[in-house]
Structure formats: C-alpha cells, structure tokens
N, C-alpha and C positions, 0 to 999 in steps of 0.2 A: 586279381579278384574281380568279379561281376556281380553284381547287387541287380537280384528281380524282384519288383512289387508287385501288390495285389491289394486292389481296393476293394473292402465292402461297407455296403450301408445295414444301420439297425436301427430300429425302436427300443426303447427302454425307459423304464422310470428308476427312480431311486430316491430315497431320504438321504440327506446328511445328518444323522443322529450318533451321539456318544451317552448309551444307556445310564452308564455312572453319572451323566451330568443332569442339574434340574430342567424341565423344560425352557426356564430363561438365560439359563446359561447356553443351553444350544442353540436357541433364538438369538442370544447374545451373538455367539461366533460363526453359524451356518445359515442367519439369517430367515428368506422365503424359501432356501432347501431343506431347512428343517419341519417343514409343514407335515403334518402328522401323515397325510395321506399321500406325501412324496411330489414327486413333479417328474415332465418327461424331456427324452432328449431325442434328437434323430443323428445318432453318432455316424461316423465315418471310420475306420480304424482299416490303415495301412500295413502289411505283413511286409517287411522287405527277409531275404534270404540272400545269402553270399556262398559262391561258390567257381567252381570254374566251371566251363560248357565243356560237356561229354562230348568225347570228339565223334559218336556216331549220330549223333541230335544236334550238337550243337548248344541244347539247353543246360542253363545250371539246375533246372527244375521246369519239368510243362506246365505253366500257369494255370491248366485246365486242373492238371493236380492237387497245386495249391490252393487254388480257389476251393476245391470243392472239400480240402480237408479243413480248412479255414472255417467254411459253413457248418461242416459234421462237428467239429469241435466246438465251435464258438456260436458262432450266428443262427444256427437253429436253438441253440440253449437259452440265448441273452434277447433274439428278437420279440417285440411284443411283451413281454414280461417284467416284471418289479424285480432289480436286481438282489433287494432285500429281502424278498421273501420267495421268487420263484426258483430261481437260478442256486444248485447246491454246493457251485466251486465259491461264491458269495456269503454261504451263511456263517454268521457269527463274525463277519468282518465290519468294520468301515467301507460304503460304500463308495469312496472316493474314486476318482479316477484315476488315482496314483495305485489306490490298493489294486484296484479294478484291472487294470493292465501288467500289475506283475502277474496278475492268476492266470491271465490272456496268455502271456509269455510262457509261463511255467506250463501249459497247457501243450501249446504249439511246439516247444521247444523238443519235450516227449512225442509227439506222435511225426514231428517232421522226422525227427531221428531215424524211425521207424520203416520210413519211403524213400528217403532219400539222401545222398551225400551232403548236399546242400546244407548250410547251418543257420538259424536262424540270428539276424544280424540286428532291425529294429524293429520294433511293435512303434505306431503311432496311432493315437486313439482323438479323435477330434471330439469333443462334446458339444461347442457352438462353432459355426464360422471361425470365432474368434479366439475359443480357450482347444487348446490340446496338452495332451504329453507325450511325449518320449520315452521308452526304457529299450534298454541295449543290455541285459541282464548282467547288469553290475549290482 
C-alpha cells in the first residue's frame, strides 16, 4: 500500500458554544473560544489517500487531482468564513475540530470515491502549530 498527501492552508473562524449551556457555563469550559464573536485560525489540513500506483502512471492518485478536489469540496467552502454560521456542512453542530474533521472526512471520503480507486486513509487538520487532530473514519 502507498499513502499520498496533500497539504492545504485556510482561514476560518469559529465559537466554542453549547446553546443548552448558560453563557458561564460555556465561559467556564471553552473559555476565550467562547467569545460571542468567535475567534480565527489559519488551519493546515493534510488529505492522505492509500492505494496502489496504476501501472500506466505510476500514481495511486495525481496530486493535481487531489489538490483540486480538496479545494472544490472543502477549502473554497471553509476559507475566510465563520465555520458557525457561513459553512452548511457545520450548521447545527459543535464547532470543534473534532466535529469539524469528521464533516471534512465524510465529505472527501464521497467524492474521492467518485474519481478515484484510491481510498481515503487520514484527514489531519492542524488548528495552531501546536494543537491538531487526526481521524482515519473510525
């Protein structure tokens, strides 16, 4: 098996809000992400794909592909925008980056199908340098 990634960058803001909770109860657990007017990130989010290479390319998938269905799906929807209120695979959810990246997933998963043999393997979504997550659609 061969695993090919595909990096892109985004803008985006989001709240950490749970409408059921009082405003100091969210204060309490989501802290200065619960600030009413949200806050922003400049995310990174990793595609990888698994597959074997076609033996008349070579490729498990042409990154030029990838890249661009990545964009059409995701990164033109989520860049510049409030994931709470612009973005419609987001509404009515928790804006976390855990929810956030299963949508990513569930998203990609459907339209790679679509182009390609190739399977999708992990989504990695960075929010700072320092915080990411992981899903592998378990």
């Amino acid at each position: 098996m061969v695993y090919v990634s595909r990096k892109e960058h985004f803008n985006a803001a989001h709240r950490l809000f749970n409408p059921a909770w009082s405003d100091e109860k969210n204060k309490e657990v989501f802290g200065a992400c619960a600030n009413v007017n949200g806050h922003g990130h400049n995310f990174e989010l990793i595609v990888t794909v698994k597959g074997q290479p076609h033996p008349d390319t070579g490729f498990v998938i042409d990154l030029k592909v990838l890249g661009d269905l990545v964009k059409e799906e995701i990164i033109d929807k989520v860049d510049h925008k409030n994931l709470n209120v612009d973005v419609d695979f987001m509404q009515g959810k928790m804006a976390s980056c855990e929810v956030f990246i299963v949508q990513i997933w569930n998203i990609l998963e459907r339209a790679l199908a679509r182009i390609s043999d190739a399977r999708l393997h992990q989504v990695r979504l960075y929010e700072t340098p320092k915080n990411y997550v992981d899903y592998y659609g378990e």
